[in-house]
N, C-alpha and C positions, 0 to 999 in steps of 0.2 A: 124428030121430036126430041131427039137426049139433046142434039147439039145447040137446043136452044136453052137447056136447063140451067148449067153454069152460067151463061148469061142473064137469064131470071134471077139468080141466087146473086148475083155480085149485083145488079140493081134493089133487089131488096136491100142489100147491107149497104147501098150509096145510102136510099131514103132513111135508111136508119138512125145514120149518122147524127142529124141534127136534133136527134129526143135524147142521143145518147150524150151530147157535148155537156148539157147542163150540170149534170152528177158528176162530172170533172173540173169544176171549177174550183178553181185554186182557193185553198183555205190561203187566210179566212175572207169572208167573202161578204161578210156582214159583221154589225157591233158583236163585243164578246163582254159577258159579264164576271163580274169580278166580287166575291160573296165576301160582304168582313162580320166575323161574329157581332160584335162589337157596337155602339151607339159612335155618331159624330164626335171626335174631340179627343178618343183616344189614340195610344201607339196604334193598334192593329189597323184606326181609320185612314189616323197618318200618312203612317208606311204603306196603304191601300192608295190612296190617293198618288201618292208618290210614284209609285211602281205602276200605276195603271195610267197616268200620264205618259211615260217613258216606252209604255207597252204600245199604248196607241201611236204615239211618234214610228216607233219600229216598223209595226205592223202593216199601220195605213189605215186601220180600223178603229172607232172608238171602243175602248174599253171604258164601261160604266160602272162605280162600286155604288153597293146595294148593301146599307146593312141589314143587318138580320141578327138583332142583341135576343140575351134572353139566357136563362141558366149557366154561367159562367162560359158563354161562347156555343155550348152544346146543341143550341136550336140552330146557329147556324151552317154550323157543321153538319148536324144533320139534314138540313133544307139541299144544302152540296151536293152533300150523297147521293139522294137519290133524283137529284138534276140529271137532264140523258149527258151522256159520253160523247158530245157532239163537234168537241172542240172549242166548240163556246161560251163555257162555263170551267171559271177558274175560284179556289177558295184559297184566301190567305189566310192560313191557320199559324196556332203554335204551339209550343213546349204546353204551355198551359191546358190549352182543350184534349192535344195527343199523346200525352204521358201522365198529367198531373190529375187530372180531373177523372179518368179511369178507377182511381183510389176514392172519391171522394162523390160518385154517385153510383147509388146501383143500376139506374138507367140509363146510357147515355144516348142510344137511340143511334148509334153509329158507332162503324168498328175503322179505329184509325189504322188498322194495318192491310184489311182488304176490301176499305169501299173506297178508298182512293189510289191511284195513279199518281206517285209523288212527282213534283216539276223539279225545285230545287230547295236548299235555304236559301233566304235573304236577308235575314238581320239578326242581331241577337243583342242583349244589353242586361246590363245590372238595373238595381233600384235605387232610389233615393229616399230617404227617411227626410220627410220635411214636415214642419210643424207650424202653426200658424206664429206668425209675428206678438200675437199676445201671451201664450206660452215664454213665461220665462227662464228661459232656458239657451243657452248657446251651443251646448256640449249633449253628446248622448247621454254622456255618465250624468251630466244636473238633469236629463229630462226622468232617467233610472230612479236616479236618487228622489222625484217628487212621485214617478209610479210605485214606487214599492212603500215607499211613506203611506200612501191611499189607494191602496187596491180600488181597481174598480173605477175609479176618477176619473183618467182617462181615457179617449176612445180613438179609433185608429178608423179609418175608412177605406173600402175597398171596390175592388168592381166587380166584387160578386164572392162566392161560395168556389173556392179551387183558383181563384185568379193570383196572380203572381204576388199582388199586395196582401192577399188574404193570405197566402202560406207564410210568405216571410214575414205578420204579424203574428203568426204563431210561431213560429220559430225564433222571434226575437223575445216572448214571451219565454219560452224554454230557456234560451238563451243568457236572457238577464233575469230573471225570477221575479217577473212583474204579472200583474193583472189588468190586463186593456179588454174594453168593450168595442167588440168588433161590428163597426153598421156597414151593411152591403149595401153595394147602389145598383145598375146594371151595367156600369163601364167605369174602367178607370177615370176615363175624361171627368164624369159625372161626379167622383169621389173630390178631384183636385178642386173641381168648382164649387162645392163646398166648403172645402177647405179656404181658399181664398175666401171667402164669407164668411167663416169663423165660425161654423157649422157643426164643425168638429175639429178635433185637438192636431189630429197629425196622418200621415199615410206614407207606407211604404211604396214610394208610387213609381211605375216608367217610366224615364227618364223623359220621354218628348212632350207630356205633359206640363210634367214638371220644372223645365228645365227654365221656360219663356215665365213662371211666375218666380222665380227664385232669382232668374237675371233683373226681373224689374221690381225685385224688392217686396212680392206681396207675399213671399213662402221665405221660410230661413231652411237652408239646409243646412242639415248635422252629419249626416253621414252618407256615402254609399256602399251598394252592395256588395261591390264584386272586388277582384283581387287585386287591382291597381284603382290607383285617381284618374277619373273621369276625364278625358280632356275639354270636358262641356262644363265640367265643374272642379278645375284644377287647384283649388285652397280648400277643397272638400274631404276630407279626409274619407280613408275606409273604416267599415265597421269593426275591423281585426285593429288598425290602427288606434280607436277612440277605446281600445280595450273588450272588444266584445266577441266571445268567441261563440263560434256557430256559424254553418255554412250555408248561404241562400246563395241557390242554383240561379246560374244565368238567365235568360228567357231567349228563345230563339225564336224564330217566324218563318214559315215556310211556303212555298205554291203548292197546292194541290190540285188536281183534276177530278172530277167522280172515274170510278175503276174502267176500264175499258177504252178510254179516249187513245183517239189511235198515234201510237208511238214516234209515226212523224211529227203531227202534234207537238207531245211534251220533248221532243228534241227540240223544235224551234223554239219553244218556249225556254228552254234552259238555255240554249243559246243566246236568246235577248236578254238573260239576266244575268249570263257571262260578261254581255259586252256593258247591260246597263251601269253594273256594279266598279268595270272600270273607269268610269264618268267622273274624271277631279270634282263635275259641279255637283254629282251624284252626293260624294263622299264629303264633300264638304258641309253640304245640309242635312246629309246623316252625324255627320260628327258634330253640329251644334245642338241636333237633337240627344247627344249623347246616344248613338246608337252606330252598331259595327256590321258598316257589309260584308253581303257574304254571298256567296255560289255555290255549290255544291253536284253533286251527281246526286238524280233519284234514289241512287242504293243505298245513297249516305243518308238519306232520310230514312228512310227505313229501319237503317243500320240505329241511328239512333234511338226512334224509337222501341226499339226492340230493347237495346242498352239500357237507358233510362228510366224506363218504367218500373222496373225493382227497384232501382236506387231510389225515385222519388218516395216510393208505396213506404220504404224502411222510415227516412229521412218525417215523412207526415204519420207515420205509426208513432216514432222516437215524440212527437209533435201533439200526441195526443187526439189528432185529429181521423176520427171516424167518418165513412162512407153513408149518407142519407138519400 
């Protein structure tokens, strides 16, 4: 009777084998989706789009982006979060929704530090002050000189309440001691395409929006945001340059996971946007979008956010701008 028992046991675990093969199959093993705050047409869909191409080439899997607009990015964010931890579900967030916007709602319905699994950066860029072609104006300083002439006249457009356009309209506000009427839309995209329509006066806008109407003539730019000239808009001056002092923070873009996605996971995932971002054909269509790749380690996301979020909160205090 015993000498038959071991031989029982090790036929049990032969038959076993083939219920057990399934639940080892190799991630990913099906489509994975790819969450953008964000409406069609802006940076975050862009750069969504872009990266979730390159993901699926890698992978062998379709990667689908799904937006999900709506309170300055924060419904999609939260839609993320509470997605399962399955491997299959990825958020391209940024500066905007994980530092900036913490100051600027009391609810955001997700905690950027521990409901996500950060992957890496992947992009980061200044802004462009563009105004429409009937706007008389060439120069920052003649568009100053007709805002402070008329309080109130003109209006600036954004992609929401906390969006990158929205802060550095207040801040260039501060900045130059004018009075602009700020109209939110729910995406950047949606701000420029008004603007092309002459819907409104001007937007401090992301550069990948803006970059394709200012080449063909339907936007004038006057200035950008950040510490050097654009290489997407090299006769473009900076805002320090055109006289105007005051700092608008970069914007970065990030991957994230919801919390718990298992750490092999977000390594291969940071691995494909180590090797995506070395791509000449990568960097070449980020740099006509006016936008700078980037890679990072998960900790550096963190790191950042951890860093930035006081300096934002002071910078939108200095700003006038209260949390609703």
């Amino acid at each position: 009777m015993t000498s038959t028992r071991p031989l029982l046991l090790s036929l049990a675990a032969v038959l076993l084998l083939p219920a057990a093969a399934p639940a080892q199959d190799a991630w990913p093993s099906r489509p994975l989706r790819m969450v953008a705050p964000f409406p069609p047409g802006g940076t975050t869909d862009v750069l969504g789009r872009i990266i979730a191409q390159r993901l699926s080439d890698a992978l062998g899997r379709q990667v689908l982006v799904e937006n999900r607009p709506g309170a300055g990015g924060n419904l999609g964010n939260e839609f993320a979060a509470r997605l399962p931890p399955d491997g299959y579900n990825i958020l391209l967030s940024s500066s905007a929704q994980l530092v900036t916007n913490v100051h600027l709602y009391k609810r955001l319905g997700f905690d950027p530090l521990n409901d996500f699994s950060p992957v890496s950066q992947v992009a980061s860029s200044g802004q462009v002050l563009v105004v429409h072609p009937s706007i008389p104006v060439k120069t920052v300083q003649q568009l100053v000189a007709i805002a402070r002439a008329k309080p109130g006249s003109l209006n600036f457009g954004s992609g929401g309440r906390g969006t990158p356009a929205h802060v550095a309209g207040e801040v260039f506000q501060v900045a130059t001691g004018t009075k602009l009427v700020h109209v939110p839309y729910k995406g950047g995209g949606l701000a420029v395409v008004d603007l092309v329509a002459g819907q409104i006066d001007m937007v401090l806008s992301d550069m990948a929006p803006a970059v394709p109407q200012v080449k063909a003539g339907k936007l004038r730019a006057l200035a950008v945001t950040s510490e050097r000239r654009s290489p997407a808009l090299p006769d473009v001056p900076t805002l320090v340059e055109a006289g105007i002092k005051g700092s608008i923070p970069d914007v970065w873009w990030v991957l994230m996971t919801p919390r718990g996605t298992a750490p092999a996971v977000v390594a291969r995932l940071n691995a494909e946007v180590g090797t995506m971002m070395k791509s000449p054909e990568l960097q070449e269509r980020f740099a006509q979008l006016g936008i700078t790749p980037l890679h990072s380690t998960p900790e550096r996301v963190t790191e950042l956010i951890r860093l930035e979020t006081p300096a934002i909160g002071k910078a939108l205090k200095a700003a006038g701008i209260e949390p609703e």
